[in-house]
FIRO-213267 format. One line per field, with one value per residue: x, y, z of N, C-alpha, C in turn; residue in one letter. Coordinates in nm, 2 decimals. Example, Ala and Ser with C-alpha at 12.3 -4.5 7.8 and 13.67 -1.06 7.14 Angstrom:
! FIRO-213267
n.u = [1.32;1.28]
n.v = [-0.57;-0.22]
n.w = [0.78;0.71]
ca.u = [1.23;1.37]
ca.v = [-0.45;-0.11]
ca.w = [0.78;0.71]
c.u = [1.32;1.29]
c.v = [-0.33;0.00]
c.w = [0.78;0.79]
lokol = [A;S]
***
This chain:
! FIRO-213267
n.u = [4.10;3.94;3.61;3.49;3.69;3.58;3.34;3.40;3.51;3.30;3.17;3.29;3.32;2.99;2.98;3.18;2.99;2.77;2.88;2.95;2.69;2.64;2.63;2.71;2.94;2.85;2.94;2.88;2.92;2.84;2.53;2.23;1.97;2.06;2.25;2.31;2.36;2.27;2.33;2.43;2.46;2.57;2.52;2.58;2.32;2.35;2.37;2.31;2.38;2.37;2.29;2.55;2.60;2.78;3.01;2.99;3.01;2.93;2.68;2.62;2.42;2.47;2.32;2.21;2.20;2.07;2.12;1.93;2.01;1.83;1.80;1.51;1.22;0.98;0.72;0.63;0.85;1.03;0.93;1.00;1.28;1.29;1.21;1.37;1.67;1.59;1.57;1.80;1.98;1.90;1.92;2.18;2.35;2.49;2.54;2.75;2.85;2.95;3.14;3.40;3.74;3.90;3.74;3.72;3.87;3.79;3.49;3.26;3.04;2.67;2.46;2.22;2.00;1.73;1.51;1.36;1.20;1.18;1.04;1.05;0.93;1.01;0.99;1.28;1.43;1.42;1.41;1.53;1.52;1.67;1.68;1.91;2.01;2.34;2.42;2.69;2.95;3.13;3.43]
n.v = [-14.53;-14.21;-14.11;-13.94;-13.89;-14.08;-13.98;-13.79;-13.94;-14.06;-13.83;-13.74;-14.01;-13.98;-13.75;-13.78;-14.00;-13.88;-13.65;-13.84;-13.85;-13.68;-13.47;-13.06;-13.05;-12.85;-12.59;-12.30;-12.09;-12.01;-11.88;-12.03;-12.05;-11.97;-12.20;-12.52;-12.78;-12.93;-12.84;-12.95;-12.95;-13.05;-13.11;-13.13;-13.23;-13.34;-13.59;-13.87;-14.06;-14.36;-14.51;-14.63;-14.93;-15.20;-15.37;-15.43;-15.30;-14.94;-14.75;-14.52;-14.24;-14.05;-13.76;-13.65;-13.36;-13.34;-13.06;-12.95;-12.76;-12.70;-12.58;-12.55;-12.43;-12.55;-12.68;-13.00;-13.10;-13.06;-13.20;-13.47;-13.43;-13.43;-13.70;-13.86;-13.77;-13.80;-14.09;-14.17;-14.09;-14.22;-14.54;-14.51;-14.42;-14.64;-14.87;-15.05;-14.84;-14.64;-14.75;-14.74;-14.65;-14.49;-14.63;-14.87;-15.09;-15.11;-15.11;-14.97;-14.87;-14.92;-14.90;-14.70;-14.48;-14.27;-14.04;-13.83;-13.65;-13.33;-13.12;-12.79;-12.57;-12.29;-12.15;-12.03;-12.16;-12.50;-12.69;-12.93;-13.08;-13.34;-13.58;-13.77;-14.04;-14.21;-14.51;-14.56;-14.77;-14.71;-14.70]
n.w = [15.50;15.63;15.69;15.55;15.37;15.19;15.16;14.93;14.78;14.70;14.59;14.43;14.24;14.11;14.02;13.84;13.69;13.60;13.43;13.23;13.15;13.00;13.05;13.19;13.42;13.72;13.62;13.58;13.46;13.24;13.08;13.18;12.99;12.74;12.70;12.49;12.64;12.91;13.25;13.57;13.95;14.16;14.51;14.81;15.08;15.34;15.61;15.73;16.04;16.19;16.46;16.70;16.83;16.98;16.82;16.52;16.19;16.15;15.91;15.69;15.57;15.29;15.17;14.89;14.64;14.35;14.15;13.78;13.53;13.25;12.88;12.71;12.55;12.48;12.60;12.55;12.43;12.63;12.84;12.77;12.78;13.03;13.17;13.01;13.14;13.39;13.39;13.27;13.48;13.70;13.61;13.59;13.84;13.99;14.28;14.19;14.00;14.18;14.33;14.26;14.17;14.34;14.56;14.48;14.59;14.86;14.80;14.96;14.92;14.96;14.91;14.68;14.64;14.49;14.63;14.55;14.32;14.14;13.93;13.79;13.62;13.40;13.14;12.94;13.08;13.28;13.61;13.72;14.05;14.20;14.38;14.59;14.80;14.91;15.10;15.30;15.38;15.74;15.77]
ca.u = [4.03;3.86;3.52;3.50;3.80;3.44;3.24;3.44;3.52;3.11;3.12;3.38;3.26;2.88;3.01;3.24;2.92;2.67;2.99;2.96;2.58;2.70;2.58;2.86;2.93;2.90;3.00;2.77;2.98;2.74;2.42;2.17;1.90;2.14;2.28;2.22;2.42;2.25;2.44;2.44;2.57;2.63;2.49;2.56;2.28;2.41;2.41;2.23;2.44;2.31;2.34;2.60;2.59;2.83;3.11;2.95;3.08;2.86;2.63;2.57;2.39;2.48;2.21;2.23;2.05;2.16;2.01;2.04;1.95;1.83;1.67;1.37;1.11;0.83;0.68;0.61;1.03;1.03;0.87;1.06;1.38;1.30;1.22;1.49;1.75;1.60;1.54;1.94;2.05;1.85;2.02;2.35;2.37;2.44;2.60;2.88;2.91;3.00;3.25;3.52;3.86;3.93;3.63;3.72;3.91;3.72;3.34;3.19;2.86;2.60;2.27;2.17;1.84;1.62;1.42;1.25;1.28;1.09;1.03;1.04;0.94;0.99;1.08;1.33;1.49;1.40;1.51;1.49;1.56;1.67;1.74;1.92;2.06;2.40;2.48;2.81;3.02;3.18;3.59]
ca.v = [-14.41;-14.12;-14.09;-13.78;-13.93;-14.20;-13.91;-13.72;-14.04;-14.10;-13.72;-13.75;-14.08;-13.94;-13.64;-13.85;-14.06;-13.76;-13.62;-13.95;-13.92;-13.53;-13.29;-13.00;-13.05;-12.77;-12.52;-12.22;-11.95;-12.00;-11.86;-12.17;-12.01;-12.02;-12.35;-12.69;-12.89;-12.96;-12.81;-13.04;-12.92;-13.20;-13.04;-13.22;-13.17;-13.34;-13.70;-13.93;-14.17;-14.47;-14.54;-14.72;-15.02;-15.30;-15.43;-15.42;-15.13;-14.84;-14.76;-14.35;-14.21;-13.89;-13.70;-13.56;-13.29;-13.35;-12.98;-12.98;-12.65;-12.71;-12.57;-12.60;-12.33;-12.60;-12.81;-13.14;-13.19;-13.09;-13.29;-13.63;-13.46;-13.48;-13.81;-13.90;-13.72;-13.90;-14.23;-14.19;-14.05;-14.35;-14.62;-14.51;-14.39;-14.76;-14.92;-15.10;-14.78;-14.58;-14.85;-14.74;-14.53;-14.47;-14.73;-15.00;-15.23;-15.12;-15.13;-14.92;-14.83;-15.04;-14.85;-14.59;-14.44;-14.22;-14.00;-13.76;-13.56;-13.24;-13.00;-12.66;-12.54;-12.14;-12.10;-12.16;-12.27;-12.59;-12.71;-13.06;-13.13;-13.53;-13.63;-13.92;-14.09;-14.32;-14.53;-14.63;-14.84;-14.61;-14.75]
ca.w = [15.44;15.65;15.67;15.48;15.22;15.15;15.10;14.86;14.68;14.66;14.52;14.28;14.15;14.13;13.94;13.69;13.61;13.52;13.36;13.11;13.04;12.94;13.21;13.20;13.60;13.81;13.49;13.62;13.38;13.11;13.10;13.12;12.91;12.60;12.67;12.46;12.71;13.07;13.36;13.69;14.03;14.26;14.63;14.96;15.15;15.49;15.65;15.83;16.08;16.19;16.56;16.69;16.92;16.95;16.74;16.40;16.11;16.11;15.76;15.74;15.46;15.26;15.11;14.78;14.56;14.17;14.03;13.66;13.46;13.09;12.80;12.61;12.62;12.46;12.71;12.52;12.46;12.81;12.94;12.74;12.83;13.21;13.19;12.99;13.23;13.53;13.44;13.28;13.61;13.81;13.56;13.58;13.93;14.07;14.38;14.14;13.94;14.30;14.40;14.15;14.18;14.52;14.66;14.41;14.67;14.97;14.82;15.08;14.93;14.99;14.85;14.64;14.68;14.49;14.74;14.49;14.18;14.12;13.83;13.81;13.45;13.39;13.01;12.87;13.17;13.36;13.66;13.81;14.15;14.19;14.55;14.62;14.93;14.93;15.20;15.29;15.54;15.77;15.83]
c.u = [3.94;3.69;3.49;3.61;3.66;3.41;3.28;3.45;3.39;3.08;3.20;3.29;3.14;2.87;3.08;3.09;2.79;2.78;2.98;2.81;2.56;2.63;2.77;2.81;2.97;2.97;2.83;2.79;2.91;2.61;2.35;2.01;1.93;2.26;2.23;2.27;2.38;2.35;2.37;2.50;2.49;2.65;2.46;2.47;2.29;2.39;2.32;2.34;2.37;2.38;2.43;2.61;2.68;2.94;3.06;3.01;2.94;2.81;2.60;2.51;2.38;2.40;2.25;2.11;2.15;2.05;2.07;1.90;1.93;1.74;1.59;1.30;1.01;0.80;0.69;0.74;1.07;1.03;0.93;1.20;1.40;1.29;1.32;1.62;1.74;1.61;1.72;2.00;2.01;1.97;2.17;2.41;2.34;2.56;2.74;2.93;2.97;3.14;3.38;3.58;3.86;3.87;3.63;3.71;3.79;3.57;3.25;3.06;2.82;2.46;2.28;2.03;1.79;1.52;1.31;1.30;1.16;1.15;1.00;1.03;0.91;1.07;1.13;1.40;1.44;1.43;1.45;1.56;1.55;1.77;1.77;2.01;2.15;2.41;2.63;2.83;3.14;3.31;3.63]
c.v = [-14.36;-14.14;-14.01;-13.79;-13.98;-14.09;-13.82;-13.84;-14.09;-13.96;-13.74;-13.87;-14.05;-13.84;-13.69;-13.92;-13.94;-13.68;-13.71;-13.94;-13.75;-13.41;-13.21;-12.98;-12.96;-12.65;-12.43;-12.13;-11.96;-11.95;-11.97;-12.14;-12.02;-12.13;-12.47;-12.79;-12.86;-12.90;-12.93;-12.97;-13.03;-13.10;-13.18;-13.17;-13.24;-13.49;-13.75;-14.05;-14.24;-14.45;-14.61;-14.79;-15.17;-15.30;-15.40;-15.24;-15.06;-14.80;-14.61;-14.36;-14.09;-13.86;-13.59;-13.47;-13.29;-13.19;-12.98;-12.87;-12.73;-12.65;-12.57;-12.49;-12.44;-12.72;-12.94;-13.20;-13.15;-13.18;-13.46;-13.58;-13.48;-13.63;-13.89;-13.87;-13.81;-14.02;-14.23;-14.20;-14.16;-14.48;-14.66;-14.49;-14.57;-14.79;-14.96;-14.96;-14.69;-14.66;-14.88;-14.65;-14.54;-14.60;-14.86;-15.10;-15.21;-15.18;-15.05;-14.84;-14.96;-14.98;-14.75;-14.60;-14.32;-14.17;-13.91;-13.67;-13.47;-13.16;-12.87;-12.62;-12.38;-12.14;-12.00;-12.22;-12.32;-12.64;-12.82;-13.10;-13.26;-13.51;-13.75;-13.92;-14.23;-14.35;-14.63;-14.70;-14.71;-14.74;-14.74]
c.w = [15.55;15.58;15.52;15.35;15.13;15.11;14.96;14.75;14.63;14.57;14.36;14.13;14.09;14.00;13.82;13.58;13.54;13.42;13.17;13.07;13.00;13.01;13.19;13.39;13.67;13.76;13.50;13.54;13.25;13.16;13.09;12.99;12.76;12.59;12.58;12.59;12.86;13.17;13.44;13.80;14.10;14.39;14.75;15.05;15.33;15.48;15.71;15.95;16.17;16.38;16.64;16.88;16.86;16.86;16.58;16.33;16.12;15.97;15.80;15.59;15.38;15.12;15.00;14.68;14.43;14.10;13.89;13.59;13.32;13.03;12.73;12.65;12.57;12.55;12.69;12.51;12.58;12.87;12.89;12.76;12.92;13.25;13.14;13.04;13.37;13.56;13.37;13.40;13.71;13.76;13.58;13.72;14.01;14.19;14.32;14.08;14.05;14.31;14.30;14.20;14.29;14.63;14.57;14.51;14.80;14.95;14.95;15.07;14.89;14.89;14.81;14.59;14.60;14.56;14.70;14.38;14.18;14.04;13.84;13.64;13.44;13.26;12.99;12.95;13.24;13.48;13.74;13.92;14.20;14.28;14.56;14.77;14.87;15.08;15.20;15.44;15.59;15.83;15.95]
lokol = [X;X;X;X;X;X;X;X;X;X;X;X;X;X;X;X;X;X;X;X;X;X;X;X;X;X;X;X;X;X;X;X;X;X;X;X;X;X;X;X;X;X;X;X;X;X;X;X;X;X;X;X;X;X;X;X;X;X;X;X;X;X;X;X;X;X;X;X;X;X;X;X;X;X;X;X;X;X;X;X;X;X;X;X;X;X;X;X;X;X;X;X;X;X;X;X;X;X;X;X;X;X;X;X;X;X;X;X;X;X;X;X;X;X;X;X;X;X;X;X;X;X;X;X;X;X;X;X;X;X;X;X;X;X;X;X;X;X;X]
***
């Protein structure tokens, strides 16, 4: 498996599991203002590769932005669905749950990271920016 086969199979899987805790994924053709159901887009924002020296596999790390429209115009269920959205998306978003479909046999992530989540609140739409970092074994 290609580098870049890994990364898509880190996207895919990524996108199945927010998929499961009901984000419609990357489903922009709705207005989000008159949504009940969370959008998600799943944004690569580039890489990090690790230096290499010697014999050993290479570990790179690809940087993600999870935006997720939703909304509520009243602040106080706002404010418990954002935390309920992120600490879901922390939960679920794990190293075993990556290492399925495509990356079952291989296993090639090692870490998922949490790098920062920020709110944007303009009623009635919201928007939380949740940055994570996997890293994988490069083949």
């Amino acid at each position: 498996m290609a580098n870049t086969d890994t990364v898509k199979a880190i996207t895919a899987n990524l996108s199945s599991i927010l998929a499961g805790l009901g984000f419609k994924i990357e489903d922009l053709s709705t207005d989000p203002s008159m949504s009940a159901t969370p959008v998600c887009v799943v944004l690569y924002e580039g890489e990090e590769f690790e230096y290499g020296h010697g014999q050993r596999p290479l570990y790179n790390e690809v940087k993600y932005l999870l935006k997720i429209l939703l909304n509520d115009p009243k602040p106080g269920t706002s404010r418990d669905k954002y935390a309920q959205h992120v600490h879901a998306i922390r939960d679920a978003v794990t190293v075993n749950a990556l290492n399925t479909g495509d990356l079952a046999t291989s296993r090639l992530v090692s870490l998922v990271n949490t790098t920062d989540v920020a709110i944007t609140y303009e009623p009635p739409v919201s928007t939380i920016d949740y940055r994570m970092n996997v890293r994988y074994r490069e083949v």
